[in-house]
N, CA, C and O atoms as a DFTB+ gen file, in Angstrom:
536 C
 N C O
     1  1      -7.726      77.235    -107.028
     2  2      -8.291      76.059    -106.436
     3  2      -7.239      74.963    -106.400
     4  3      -6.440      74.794    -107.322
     5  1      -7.272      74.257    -105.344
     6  2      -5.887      73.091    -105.190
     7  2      -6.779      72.070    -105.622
     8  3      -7.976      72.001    -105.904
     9  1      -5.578      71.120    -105.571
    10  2      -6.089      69.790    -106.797
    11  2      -5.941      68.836    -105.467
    12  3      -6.241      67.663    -105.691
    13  1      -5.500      69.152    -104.025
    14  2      -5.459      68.269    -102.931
    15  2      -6.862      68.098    -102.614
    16  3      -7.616      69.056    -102.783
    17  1      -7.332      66.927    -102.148
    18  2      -8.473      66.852    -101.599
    19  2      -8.425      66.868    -100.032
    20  3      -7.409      66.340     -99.579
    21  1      -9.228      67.316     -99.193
    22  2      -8.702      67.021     -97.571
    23  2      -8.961      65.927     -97.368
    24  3      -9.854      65.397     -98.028
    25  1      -8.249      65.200     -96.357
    26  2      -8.240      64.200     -95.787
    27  2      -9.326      64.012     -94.316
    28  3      -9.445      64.898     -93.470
    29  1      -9.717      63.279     -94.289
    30  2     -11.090      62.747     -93.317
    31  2     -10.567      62.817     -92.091
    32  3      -9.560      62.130     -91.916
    33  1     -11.080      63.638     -90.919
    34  2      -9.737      63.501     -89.674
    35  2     -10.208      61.653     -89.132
    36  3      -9.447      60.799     -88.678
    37  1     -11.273      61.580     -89.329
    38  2     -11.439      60.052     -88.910
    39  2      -9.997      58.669     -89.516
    40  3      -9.439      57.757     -88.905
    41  1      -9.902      59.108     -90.746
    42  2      -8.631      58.260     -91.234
    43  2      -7.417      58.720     -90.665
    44  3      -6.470      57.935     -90.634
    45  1      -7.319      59.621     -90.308
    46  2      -5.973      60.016     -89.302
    47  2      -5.777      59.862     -88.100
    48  3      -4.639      60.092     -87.692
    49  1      -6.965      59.364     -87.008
    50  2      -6.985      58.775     -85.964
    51  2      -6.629      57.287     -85.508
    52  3      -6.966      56.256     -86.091
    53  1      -5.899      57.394     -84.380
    54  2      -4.930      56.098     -83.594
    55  2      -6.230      54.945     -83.614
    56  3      -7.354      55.045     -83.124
    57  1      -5.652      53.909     -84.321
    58  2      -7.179      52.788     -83.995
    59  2      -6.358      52.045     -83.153
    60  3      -5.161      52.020     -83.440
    61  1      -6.878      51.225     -81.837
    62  2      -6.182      50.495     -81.352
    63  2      -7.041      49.184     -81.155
    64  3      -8.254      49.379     -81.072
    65  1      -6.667      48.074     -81.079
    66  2      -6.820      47.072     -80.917
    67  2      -7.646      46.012     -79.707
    68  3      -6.809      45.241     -79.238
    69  1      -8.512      45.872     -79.330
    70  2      -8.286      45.837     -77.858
    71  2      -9.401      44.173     -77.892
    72  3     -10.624      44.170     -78.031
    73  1      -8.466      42.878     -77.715
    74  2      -9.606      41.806     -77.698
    75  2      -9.997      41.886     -76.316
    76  3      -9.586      42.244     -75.213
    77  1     -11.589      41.079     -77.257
    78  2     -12.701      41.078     -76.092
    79  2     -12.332      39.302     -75.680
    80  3     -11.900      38.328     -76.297
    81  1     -12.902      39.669     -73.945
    82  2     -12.580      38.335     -73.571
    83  2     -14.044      37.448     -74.052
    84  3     -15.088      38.080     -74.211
    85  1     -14.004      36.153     -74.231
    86  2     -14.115      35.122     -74.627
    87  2     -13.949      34.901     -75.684
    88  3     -12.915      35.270     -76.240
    89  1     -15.225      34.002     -76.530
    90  2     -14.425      33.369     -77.699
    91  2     -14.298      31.722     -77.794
    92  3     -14.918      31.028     -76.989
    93  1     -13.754      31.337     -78.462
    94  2     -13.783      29.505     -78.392
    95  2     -12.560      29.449     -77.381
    96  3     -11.822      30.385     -77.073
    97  1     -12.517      28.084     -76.918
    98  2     -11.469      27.786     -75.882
    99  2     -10.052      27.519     -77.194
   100  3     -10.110      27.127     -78.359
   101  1      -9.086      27.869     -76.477
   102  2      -7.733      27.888     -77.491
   103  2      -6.493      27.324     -76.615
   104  3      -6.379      27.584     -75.417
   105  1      -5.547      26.500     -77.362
   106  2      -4.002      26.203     -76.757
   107  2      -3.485      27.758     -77.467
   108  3      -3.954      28.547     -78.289
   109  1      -2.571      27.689     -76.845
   110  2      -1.373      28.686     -77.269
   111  2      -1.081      28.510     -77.993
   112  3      -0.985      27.292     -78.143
   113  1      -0.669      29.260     -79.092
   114  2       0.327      28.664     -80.371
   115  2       1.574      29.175     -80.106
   116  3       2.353      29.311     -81.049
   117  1       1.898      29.475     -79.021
   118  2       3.546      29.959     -79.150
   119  2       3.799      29.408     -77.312
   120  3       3.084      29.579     -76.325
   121  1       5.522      28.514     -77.537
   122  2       6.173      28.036     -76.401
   123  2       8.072      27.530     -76.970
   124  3       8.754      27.075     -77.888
   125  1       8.083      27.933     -75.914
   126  2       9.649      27.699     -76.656
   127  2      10.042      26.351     -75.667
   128  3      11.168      26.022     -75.293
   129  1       8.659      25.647     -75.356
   130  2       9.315      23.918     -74.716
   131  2       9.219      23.162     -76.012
   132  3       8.725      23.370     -77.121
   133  1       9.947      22.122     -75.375
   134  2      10.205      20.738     -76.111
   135  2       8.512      20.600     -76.681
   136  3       7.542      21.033     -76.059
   137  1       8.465      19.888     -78.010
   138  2       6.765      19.613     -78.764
   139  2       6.598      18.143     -78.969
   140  3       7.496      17.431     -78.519
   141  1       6.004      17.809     -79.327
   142  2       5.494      16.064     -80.204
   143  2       4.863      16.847     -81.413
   144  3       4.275      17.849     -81.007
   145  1       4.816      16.708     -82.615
   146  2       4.782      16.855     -83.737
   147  2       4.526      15.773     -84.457
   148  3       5.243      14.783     -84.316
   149  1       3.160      15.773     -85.607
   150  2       2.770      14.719     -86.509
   151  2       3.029      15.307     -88.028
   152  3       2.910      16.532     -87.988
   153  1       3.269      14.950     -89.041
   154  2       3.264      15.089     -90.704
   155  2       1.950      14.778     -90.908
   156  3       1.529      13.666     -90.588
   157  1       0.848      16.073     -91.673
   158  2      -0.401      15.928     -92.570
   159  2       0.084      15.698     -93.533
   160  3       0.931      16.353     -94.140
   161  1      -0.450      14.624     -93.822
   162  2      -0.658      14.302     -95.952
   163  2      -1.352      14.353     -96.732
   164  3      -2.415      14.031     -96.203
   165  1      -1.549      14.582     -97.882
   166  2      -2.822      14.691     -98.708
   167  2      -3.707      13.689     -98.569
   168  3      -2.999      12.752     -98.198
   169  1      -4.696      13.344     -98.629
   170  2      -5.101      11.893     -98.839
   171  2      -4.876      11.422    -100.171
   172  3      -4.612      10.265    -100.496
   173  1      -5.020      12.545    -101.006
   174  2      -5.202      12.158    -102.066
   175  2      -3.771      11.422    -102.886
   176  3      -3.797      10.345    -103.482
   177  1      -2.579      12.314    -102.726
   178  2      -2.055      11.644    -103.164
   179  2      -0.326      11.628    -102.130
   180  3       0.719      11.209    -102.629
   181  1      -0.407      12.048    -101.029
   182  2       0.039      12.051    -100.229
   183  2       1.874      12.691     -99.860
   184  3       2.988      12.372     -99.444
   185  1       0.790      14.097    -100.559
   186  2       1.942      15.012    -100.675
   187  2       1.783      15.889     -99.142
   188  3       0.759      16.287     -98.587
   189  1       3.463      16.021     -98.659
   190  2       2.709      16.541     -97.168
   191  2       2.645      17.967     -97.357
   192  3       3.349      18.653     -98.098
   193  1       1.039      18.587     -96.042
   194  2       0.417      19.255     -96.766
   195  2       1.326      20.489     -94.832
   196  3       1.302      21.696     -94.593
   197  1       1.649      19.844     -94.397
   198  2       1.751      20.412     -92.699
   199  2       2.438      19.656     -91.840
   200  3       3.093      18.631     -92.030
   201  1       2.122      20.542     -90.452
   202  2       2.764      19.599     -89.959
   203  2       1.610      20.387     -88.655
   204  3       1.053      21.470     -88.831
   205  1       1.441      19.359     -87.152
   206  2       0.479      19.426     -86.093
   207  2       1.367      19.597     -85.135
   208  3       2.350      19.034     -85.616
   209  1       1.789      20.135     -83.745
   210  2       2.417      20.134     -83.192
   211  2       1.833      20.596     -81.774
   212  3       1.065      21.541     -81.593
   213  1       2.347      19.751     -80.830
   214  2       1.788      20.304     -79.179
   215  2       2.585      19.861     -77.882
   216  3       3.342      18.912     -77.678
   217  1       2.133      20.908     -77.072
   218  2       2.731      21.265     -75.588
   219  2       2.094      20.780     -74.420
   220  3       0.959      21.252     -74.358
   221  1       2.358      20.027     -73.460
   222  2       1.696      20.088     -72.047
   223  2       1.893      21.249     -71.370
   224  3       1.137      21.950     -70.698
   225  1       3.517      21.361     -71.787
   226  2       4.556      22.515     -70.825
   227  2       3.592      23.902     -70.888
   228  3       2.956      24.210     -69.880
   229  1       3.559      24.225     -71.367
   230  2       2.832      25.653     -72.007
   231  2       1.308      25.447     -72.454
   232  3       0.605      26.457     -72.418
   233  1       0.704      24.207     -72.886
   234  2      -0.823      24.422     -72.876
   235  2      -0.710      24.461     -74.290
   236  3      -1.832      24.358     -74.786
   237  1       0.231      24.572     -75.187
   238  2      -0.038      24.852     -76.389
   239  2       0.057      24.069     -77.686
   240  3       0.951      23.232     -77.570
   241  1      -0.614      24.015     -79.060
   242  2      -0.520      23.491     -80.013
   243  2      -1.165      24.404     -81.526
   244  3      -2.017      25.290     -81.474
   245  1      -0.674      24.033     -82.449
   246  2      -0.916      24.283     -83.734
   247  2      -0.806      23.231     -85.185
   248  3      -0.609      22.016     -85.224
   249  1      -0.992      24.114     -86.205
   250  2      -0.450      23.384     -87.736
   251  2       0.226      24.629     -87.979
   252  3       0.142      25.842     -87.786
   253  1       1.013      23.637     -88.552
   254  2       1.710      24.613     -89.665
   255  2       2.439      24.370     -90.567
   256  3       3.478      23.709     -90.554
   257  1       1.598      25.239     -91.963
   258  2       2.051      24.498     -93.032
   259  2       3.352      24.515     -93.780
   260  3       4.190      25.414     -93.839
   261  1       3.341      23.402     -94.305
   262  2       4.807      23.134     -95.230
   263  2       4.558      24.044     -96.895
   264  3       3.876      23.934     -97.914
   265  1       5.787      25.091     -96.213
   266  2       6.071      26.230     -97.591
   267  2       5.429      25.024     -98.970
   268  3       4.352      25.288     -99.503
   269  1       6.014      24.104     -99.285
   270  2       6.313      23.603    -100.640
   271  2       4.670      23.312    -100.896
   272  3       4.378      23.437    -102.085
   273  1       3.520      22.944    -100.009
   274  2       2.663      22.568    -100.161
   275  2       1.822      23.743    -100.796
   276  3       0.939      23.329    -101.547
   277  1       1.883      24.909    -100.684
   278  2       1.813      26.001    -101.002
   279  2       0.226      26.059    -101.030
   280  3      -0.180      25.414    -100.064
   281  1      -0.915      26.628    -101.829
   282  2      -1.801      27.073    -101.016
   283  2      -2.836      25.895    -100.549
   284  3      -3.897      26.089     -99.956
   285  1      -2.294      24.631    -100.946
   286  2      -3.705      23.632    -100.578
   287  2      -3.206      23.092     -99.027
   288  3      -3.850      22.363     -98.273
   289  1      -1.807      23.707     -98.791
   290  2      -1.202      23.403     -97.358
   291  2      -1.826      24.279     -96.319
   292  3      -2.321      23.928     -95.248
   293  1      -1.694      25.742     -96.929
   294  2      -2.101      26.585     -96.225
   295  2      -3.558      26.109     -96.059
   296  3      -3.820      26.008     -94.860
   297  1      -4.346      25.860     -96.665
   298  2      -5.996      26.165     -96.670
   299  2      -6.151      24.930     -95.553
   300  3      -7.111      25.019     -94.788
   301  1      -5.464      24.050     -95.452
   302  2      -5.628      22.668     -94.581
   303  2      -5.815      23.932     -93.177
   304  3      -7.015      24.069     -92.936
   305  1      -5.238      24.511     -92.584
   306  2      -4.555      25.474     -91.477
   307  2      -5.984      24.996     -91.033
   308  3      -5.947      24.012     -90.294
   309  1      -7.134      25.440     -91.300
   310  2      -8.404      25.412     -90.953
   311  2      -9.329      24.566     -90.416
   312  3     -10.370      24.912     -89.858
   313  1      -8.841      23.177     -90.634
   314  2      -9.451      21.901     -90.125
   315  2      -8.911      21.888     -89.305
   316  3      -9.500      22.125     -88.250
   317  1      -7.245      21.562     -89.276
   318  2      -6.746      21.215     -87.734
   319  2      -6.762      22.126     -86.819
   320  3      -6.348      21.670     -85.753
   321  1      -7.077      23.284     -86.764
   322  2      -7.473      24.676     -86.272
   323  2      -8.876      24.040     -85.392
   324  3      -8.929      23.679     -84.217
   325  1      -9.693      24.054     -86.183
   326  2     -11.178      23.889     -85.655
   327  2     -10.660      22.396     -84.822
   328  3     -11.153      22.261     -83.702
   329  1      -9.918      21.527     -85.191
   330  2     -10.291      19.912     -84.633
   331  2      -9.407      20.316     -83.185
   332  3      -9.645      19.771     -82.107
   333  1      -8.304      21.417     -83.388
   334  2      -7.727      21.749     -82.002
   335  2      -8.334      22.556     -81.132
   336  3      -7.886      22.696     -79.994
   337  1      -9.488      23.220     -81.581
   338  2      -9.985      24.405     -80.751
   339  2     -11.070      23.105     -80.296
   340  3     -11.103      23.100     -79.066
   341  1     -11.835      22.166     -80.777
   342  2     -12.598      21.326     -80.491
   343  2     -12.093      20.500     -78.956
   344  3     -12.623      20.443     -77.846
   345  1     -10.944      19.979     -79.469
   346  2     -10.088      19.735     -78.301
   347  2     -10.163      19.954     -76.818
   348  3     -10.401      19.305     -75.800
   349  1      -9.763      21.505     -77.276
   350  2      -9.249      22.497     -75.899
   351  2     -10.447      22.381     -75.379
   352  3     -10.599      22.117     -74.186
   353  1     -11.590      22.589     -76.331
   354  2     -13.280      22.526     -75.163
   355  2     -13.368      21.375     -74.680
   356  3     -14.380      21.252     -73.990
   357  1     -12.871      20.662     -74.733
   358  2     -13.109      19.355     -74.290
   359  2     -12.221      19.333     -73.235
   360  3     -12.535      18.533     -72.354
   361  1     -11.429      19.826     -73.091
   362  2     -10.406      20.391     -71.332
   363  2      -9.295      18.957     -71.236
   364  3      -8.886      18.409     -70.213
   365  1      -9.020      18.630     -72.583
   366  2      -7.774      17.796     -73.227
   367  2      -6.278      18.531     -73.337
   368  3      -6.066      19.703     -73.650
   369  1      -5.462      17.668     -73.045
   370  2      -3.955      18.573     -72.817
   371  2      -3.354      18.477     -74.567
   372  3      -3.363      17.376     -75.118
   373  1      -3.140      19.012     -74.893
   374  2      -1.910      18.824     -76.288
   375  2      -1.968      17.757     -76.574
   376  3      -2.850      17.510     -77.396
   377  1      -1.080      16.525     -76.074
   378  2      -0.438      15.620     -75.989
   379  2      -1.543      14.606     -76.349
   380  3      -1.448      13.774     -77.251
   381  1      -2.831      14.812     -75.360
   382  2      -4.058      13.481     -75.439
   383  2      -4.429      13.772     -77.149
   384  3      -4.416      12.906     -78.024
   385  1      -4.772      15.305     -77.344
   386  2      -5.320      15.550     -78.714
   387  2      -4.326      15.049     -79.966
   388  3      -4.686      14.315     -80.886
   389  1      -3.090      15.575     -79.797
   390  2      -2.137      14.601     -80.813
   391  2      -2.997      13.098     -81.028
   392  3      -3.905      12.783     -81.798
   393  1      -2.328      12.423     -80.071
   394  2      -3.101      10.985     -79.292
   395  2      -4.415      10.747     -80.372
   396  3      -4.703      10.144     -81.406
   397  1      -4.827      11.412     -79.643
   398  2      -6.527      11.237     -80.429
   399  2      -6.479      11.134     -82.177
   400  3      -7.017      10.347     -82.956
   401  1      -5.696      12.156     -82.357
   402  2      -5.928      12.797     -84.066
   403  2      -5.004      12.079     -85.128
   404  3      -5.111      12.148     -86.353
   405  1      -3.814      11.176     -84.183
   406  2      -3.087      10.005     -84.380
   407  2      -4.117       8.469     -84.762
   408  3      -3.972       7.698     -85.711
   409  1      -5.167       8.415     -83.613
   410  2      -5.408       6.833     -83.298
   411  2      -6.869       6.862     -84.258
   412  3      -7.216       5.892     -84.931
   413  1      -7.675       8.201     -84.185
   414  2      -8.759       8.138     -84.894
   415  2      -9.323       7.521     -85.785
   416  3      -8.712       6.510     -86.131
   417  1     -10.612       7.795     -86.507
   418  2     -10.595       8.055     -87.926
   419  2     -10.390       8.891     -88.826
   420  3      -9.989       9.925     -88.293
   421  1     -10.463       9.011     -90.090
   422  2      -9.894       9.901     -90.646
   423  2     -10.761      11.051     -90.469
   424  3     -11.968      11.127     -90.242
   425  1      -9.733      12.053     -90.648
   426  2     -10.443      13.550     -90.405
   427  2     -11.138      14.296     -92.051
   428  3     -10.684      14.257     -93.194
   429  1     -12.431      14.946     -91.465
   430  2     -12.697      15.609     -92.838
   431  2     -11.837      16.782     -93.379
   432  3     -11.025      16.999     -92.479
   433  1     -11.634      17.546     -94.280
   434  2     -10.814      18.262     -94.459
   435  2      -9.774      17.356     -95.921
   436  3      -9.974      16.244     -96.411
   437  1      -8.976      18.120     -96.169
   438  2      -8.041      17.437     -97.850
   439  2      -6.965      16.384     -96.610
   440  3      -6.655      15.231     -96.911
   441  1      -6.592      16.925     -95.478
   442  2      -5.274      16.191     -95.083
   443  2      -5.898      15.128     -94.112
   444  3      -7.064      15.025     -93.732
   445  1      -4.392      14.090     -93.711
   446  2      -4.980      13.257     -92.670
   447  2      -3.543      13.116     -91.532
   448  3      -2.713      13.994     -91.771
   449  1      -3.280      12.486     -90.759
   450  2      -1.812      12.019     -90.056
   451  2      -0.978      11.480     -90.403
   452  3      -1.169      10.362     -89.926
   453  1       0.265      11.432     -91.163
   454  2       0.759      10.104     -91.538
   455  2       0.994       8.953     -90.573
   456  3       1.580       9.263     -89.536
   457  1       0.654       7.723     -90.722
   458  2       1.152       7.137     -90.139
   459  2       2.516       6.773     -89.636
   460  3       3.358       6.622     -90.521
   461  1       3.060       6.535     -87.920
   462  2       4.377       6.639     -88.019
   463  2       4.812       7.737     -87.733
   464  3       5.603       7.467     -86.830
   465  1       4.849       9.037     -87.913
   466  2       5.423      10.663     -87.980
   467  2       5.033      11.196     -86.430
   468  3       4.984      12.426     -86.413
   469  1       4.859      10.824     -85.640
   470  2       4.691      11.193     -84.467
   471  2       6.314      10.976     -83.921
   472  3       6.743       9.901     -83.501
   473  1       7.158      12.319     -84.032
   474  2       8.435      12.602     -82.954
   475  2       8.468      14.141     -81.953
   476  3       7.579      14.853     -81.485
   477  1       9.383      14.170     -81.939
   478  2       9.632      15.130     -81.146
   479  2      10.753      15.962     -81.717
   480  3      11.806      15.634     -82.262
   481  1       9.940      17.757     -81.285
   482  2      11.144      18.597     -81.683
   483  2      11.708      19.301     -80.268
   484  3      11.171      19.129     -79.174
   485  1      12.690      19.983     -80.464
   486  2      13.429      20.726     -79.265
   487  2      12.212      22.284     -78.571
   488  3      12.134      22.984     -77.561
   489  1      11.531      22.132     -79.832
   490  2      10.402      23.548     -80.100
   491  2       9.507      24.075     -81.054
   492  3       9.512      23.613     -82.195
   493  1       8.848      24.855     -80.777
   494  2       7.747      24.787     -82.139
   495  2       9.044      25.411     -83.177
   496  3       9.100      24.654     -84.145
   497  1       9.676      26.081     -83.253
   498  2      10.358      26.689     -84.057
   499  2      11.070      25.834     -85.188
   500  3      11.090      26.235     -86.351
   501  1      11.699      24.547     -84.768
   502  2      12.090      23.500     -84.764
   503  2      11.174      22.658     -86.042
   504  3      11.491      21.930     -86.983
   505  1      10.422      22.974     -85.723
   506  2       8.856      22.442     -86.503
   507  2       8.750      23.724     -87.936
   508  3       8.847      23.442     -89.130
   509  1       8.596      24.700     -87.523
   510  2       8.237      26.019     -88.442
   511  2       9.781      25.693     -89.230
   512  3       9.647      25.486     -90.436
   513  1      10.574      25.653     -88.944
   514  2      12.039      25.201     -89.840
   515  2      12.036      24.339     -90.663
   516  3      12.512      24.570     -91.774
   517  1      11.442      22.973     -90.315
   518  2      10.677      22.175     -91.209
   519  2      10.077      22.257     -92.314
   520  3      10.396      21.810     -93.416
   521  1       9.141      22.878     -91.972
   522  2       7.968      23.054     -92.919
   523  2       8.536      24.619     -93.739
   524  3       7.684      25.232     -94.382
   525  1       9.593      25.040     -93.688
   526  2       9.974      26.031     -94.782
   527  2      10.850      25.403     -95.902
   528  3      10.975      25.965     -96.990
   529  1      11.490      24.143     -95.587
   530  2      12.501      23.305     -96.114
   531  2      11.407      23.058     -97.531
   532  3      10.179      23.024     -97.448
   533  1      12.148      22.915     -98.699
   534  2      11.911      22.704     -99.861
   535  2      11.764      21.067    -100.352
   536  3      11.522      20.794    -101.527
């Protein structure tokens, strides 16, 4: 008697992937144009937790968090996620939603905008380089 057990042919079959169309309305998160970019801070004690970044050129925007902030940066990902997908339904370009999430009130969630931190990078990449810096 072997001590192998057989294997399930179901676990050995190709799974492939295949998204369904719709879903919430979304920017792109990937463009290799020029961005406008804001710094999230804690509120609390205003350690930065991210960074917001968006495109007209390409339709696109994201967060993304700063390595050092480590997981209370990451967990932010989720507010400005939802406040950008909120956005896009609203049939707002990048640029107005920055705008908006700049001039507002404060957002729920741990982070907020810093005041002031609204520049410009060459690209999102530019931004993701950033936020790995120590």
């Amino acid at each position: 008697m072997s001590s192998e057990r057989p294997v399930n042919p179901r676990f050995a079959e190709d799974m492939w992937f295949k998204e369904a169309p719709g879903g919430p309305p979304r920017y792109r998160d990937r463009t290799d144009k020029p961005v406008r970019y804001f710094t999230v801070v804690d509120k609390q004690n205003g350690a930065v937790l991210g960074y917001v970044w968006g495109g007209d050129e390409d339709d696109a925007a994201a967060y993304v968090p700063r390595r050092a902030a480590g997981p209370v940066g990451a967990n932010e990902r989720m507010s400005w996620i939802s406040r950008l997908r909120e956005a896009k339904a609203r049939g707002i370009r990048p640029s107005q939603a920055i705008a908006e999430f700049l001039a507002g009130p404060e957002p729920g969630g741990r982070g907020r905008p810093l005041p002031g931190s609204l520049t410009h990078a060459p690209n999102p990449a530019a931004v993701k380089a950033l936020a790995q810096e120590i």
